[in-house]
N, C-alpha and C positions, 0 to 999 in steps of 0.2 A: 199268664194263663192260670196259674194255681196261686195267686194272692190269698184269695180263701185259706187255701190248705197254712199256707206262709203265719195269716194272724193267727187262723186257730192253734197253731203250735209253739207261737209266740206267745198267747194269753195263755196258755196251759201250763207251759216249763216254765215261762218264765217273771209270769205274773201271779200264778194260780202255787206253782209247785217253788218258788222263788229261787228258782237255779241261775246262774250268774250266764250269761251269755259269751263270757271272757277266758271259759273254762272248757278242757276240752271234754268234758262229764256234761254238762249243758248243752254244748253244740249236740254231744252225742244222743243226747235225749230229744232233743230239738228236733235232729234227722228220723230220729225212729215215729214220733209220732204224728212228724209231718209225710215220711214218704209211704208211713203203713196207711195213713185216712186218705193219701192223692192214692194209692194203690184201690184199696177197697173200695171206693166212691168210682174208679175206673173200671174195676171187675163187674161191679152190681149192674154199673150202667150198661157195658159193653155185653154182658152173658146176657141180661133182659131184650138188648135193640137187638141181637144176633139171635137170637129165640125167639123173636117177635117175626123178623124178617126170614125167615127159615119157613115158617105156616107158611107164607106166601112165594115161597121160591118156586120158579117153573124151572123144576128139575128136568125136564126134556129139553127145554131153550137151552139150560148149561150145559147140558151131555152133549146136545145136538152142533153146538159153537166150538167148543172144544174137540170133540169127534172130529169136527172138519179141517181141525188146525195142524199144523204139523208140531209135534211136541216140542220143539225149541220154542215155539212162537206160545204155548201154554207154560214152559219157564219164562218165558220173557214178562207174561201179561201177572203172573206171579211174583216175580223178582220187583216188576214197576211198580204193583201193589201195596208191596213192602216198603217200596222206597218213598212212596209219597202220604203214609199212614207214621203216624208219630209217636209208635209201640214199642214200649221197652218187651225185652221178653216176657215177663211173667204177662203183661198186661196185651201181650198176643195170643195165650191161653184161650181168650173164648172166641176169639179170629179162628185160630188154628181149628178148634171143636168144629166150627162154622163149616169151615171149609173141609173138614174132615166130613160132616152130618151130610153135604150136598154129592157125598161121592165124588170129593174133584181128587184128579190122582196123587199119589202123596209126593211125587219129586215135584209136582208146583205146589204143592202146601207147604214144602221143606224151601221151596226154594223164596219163597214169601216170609217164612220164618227166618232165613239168614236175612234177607234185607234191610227187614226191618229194625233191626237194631243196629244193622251196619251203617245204612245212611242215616243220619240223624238230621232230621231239621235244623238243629242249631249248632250245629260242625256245617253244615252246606251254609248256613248263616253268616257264621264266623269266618270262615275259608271266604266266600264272596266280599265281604269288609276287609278281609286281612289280605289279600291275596288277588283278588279279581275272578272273572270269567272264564280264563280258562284252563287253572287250578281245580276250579269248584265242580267243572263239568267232567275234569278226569279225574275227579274224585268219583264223581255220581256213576261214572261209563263203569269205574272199575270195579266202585261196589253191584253193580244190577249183575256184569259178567260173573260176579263169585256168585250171585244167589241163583244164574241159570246153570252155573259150572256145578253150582255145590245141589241142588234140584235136581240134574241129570245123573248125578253119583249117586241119589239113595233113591232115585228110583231105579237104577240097576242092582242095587240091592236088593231092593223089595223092602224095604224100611218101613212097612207097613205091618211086617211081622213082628217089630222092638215097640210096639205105640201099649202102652197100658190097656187095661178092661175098658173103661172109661172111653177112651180117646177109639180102640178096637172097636167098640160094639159102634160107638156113631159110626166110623167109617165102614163095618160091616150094612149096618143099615141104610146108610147113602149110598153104597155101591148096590144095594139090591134095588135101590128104588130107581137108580138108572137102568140097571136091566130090564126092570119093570117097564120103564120109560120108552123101552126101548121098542114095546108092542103096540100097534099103532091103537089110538083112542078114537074112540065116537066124538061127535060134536059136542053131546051131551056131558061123556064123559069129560073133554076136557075141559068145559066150561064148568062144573063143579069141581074139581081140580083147585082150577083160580079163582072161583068165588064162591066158593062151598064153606068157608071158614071165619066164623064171625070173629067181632073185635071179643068177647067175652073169651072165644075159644083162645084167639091169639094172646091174650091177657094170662089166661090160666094155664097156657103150652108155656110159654116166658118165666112166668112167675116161680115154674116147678123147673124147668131146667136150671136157673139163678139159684134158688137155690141147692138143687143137688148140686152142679158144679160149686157154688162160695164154701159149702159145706165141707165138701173134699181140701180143700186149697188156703182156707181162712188162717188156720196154723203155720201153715207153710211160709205165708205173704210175713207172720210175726217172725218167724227164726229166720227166713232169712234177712229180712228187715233187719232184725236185731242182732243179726251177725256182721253186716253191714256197716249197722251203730257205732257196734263196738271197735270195730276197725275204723271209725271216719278220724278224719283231723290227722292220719299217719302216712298220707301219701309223702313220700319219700321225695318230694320234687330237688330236693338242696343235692340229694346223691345221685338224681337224674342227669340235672345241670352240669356238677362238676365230671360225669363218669359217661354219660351218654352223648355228649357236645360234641364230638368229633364224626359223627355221620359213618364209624366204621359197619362192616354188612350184619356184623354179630349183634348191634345195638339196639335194633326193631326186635327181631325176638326175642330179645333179654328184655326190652320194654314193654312185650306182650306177657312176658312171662310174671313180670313185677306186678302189673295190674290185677293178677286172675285171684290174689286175696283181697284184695281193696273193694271197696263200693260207691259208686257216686250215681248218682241222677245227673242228665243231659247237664241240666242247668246247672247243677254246683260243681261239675267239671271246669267250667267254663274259665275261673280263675287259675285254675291249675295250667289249662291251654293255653294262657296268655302268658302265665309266667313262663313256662319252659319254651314260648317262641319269643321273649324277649329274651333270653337268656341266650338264646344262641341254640338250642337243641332244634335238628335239623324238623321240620314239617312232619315228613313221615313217622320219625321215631315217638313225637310227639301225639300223634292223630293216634297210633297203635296201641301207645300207651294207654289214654286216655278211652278208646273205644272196648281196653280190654275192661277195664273199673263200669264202665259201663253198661255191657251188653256180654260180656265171660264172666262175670264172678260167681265165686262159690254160693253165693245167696241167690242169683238170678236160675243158677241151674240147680238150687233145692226147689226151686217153684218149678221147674219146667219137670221137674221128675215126676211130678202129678199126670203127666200125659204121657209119659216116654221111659222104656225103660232101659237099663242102664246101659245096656249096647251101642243105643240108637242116642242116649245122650253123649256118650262118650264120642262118635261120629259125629256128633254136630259139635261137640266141643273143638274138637282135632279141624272140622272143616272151618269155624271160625277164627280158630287162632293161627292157623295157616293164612287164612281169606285176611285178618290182619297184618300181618307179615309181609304178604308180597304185593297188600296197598301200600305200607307203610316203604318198603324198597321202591316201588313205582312211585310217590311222591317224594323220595330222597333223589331220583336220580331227576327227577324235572326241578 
């Protein structure tokens, strides 16, 4: 899917800049300037098509679908969202804005936001080749129930009080526009509504949200990026294997816990995954590890700090490395 991203950071480090690909100063460099251009090239595009598609959002239909649902069922269709959208956190920032801008309540924007880096395309991938059918589905059942379990906790919060200016003022301005919504419209009126806004306008709404959002966030994507970097190639897998093999209850969140300074993208986990299940390290301990480097590191939550602040990130920290934990015990005991 990111071949692109793959050559241009191959012709860069190590054609252009002549760094040895054999070295772990090369990989590192390698990682940083291919996952910052797949990063930014995913921001640009996702803040412009969510900006775009926002002019034309019929904020009464969403009010109106949701209103009628019973709020498990508005975690549910948020948590599913999650799981079948292929977003590391940072690169859920302009999702979240999205769904913050349309007034949808914050325990299904939170519960959207755990998902999606919970289930992973390519762990449901892996787990279905490694494992079969019905591994792979209580995988998927476990992670949706954390993101409508972890949805339903910060909207008894009110988690919408910890969201940054930025992320506050969109969902101040989508919750006013469903109240608005909420006054019934002329014919006339609603039909200028939906087709009141030309391709120019929706061109020049896009163009400014993209970049007020990349502008905020464009820093952020490099340090944690390059905090990332400078930790790659030191995942500790040899001390995994030997110290983590025995499937005791202590070992999933000591393998959660290992993870939360590492950094890896889906795909370059993927070696790490195979090694520590040939190895004999049990499934769970394995999946928790690897989804903390993933979707917990210290670099994925200096990006999300752009929208959240530090309360409501610490919350979503504590609910994801739990939501790992008691996947990773539930795929130990099956």
């Amino acid at each position: 899917m990111f071949t692109w991203f793959t050559l241009f950071a191959d012709w860069l480090v190590y054609d252009c800049f002549g760094l040895s690909n054999q070295t772990q100063f090369g990989q590192a460099v390698h990682f940083f300037v291919e996952d910052t251009t797949k990063i930014f090239a995913l921001l640009i595009v996702m803040i412009y098509a969510i900006g775009w598609l926002r002019t034309s959002l019929n904020v009464e239909r969403v009010r109106g679908y949701l209103a009628g649902k019973p709020k498990l069922i508005g975690y549910g269709l948020g948590s599913g969202f999650g799981a079948i959208t292929p977003f590391c956190s940072c690169s859920s920032i302009p999702v979240f804005l999205g769904f913050t801008s349309a007034g949808i309540p914050i325990g299904i924007t939170m519960a959207f936001l755990l998902t999606s880096p919970l289930i992973n395309e390519v762990a449901v991938l892996l787990l279905f080749s490694l494992l079969g059918l019905e591994i792979t589905l209580l995988y998927i059942v476990t992670g949706i129930t954390i993101g409508i379990i972890g949805g339903a906790i910060l909207d008894l919060l009110k988690a919408e009080r910890w969201l940054q200016p930025l992320a506050a003022k969109a969902y101040a301005i989508g919750r006013q526009s469903t109240q608005e919504a909420a006054t019934p419209l002329t014919h006339s009126q609603s039909t200028h509504s939906q087709h009141g806004v030309t391709w120019q306008q929706r061109h020049a709404f896009a163009k400014s949200e993209t970049g007020e959002i990349f502008g905020r966030v464009w820093k952020w994507v490099i340090i944690g990026v390059g905090l990332g970097a400078a930790l790659h190639g030191f995942v500790p897998a040899g001390w995994l294997e030997a110290n983590l093999g025995d499937g005791q209850w202590w070992s999933v969140p000591l393998a959660v816990l290992m993870g939360i300074p590492l950094y890896a993208n889906a795909t370059g986990v993927i070696p790490v995954m195979e090694s520590l299940l040939v190895q004999g390290v049990p499934l769970g301990t394995t999946l928790a590890f690897c989804m903390s480097t993933v979707a917990a590191s210290f670099p994925e939550f200096v990006m999300l700090k752009q929208v959240m602040q530090w309360r409501l990130l610490a919350i979503l920290f504590a609910l994801l490395l739990v939501s790992f934990t008691i996947m990773g015990w539930v795929l130990n005991l099956v």
